[in-house]
N, C-alpha and C positions, 0 to 999 in steps of 0.2 A: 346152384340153380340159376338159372337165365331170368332175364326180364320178362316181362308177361306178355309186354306190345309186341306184336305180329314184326318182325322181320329185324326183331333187334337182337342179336349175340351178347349183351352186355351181361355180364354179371349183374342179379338180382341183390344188392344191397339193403335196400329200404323196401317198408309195407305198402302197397299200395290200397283203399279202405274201400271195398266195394258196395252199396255205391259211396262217393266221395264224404270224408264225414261231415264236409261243410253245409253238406243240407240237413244236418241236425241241431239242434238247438242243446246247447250245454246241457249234461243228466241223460241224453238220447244216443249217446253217440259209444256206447258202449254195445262189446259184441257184433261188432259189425263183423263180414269176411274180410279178409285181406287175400293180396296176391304178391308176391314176389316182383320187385322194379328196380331198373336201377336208376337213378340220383337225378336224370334227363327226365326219364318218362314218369316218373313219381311227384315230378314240382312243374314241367311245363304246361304240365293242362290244366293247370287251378285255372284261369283265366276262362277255361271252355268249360271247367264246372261249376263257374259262376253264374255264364251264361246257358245252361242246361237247368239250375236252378231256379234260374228268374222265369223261365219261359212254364213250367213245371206249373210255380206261383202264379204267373200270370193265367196262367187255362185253368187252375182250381177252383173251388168252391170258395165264394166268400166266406164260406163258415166255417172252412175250418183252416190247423194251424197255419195253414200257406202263409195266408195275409199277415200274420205275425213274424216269420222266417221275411217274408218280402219286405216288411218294412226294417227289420232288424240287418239283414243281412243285405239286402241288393240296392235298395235305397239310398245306403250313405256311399255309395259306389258309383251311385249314376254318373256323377261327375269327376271321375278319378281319370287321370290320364286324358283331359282336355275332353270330356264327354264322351270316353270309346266306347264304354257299354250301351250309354243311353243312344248311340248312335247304332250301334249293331242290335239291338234291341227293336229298334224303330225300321231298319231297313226292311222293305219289303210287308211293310206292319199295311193294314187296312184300318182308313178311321173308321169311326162308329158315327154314324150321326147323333145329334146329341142325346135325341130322347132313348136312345139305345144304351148312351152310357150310363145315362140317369138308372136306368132298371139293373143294373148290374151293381150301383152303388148302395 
């Protein structure tokens, strides 16, 4: 069987975890689907599923697991690789004024 990404011929080697199982917190990440990838398209998009994650967390509800997954998982990343996430995270971001952040906190 082929890879799953749109216009790739590779041989399907590895599971790809639909969705990624990195947005699960240990104990949760069991039973997910899987898809057929090969080796390329199975490991190059952790970066974009870190950043589908964070953004995920960032629009949820403070009450629930997000904020936990967000400070567990996206937080000690902010500054990995000279600030890339916390950079593309921030591109195109709108502040809040502050009394706008207060009510969120």
């Amino acid at each position: 069987m082929t890879c799953y990404f749109q216009g790739c011929s590779a041989k399907g080697t590895t599971k790809e975890h639909i969705p990624p199982r990195s947005f699960f917190p240990e104990g949760e990440k069991e039973q997910l689907l899987t898809v057929k990838s090969c080796e390329k398209h199975n490991n190059a998009k952790s970066i974009d599923d870190l950043y589908v994650l964070a953004q995920i967390c960032m629009n949820a509800s403070p009450n629930n697991r997000a904020r936990e997954v967000w400070e567990s998982k996206i937080v000690p990343q902010l500054e990995f690789n000279n600030g890339a996430l916390r950079k593309r995270l921030a591109a195109g971001s709108v502040p809040l004024p502050r009394e706008g952040l207060n009510n969120l906190l």
